[in-house]
N, C-alpha and C positions, 0 to 999 in steps of 0.2 A: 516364443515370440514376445516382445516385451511390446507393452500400451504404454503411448505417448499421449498425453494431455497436455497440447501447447499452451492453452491459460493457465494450468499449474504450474508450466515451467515458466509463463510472462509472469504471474504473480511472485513466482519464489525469485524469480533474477530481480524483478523490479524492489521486494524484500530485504534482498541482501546491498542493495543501495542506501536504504533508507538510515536516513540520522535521528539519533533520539539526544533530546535535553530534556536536564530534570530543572524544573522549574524552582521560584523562591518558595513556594509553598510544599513543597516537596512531591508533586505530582508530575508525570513525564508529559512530553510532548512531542510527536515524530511526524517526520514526512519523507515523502520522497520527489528530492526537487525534479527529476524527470518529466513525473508526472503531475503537470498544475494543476493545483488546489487539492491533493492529496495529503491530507492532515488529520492528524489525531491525537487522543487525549486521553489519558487514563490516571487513574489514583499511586497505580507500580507500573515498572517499566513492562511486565508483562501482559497486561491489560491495555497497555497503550499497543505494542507488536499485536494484540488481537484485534481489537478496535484499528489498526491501522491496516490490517489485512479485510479486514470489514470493507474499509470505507474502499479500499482500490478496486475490491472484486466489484461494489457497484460503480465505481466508477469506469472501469472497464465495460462493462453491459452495457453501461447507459452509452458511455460513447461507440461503441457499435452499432447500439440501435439507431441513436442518431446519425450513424455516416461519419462520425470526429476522428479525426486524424490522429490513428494510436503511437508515442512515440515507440520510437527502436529502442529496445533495451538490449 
C-alpha cells in the first residue's frame, strides 16, 4: 500500500511552477505566481528553491488555518 501525502504532492506541483531569476547582484529570486505573495530570496539558486519551499509550506498552513481560499494547482 503506498502513503499519499496531499500537501507533499500540493507543495511539489505548486514547485514545479515556480520561476527563478538571478538578480544584478548575483543572487536569485523565485515565486510562484499561483500562489500570491509566495516569494523568495537566496544568495544561489538553490537556497532560493529551499527558502521558497519554506515560505509556501507556511503559507499554505497559515491559509488553512485561516479558512483562505487555496488555489488549484
Amino acid at each position: 500500500m503506498t502513503t499519499r501525502f496531499v500537501l507533499t504532492e500540493y507543495v511539489n506541483q505548486a514547485l514545479a511552477q515556480a520561476t527563478y531569476d538571478k538578480l544584478e547582484d548575483g543572487t536569485f529570486a523565485g515565486k510562484i505566481s499561483s500562489c500570491k505573495g509566495v516569494i523568495a530570496f537566496g544568495s544561489t539558486l538553490r537556497e532560493c528553491e529551499d527558502e521558497l519551499r519554506s515560505t509556501l509550506e507556511d503559507w499554505l498552513l497559515i491559509g488553512l488555518k485561516l479558512g483562505h481560499r487555496i488555489p488549484i494547482i
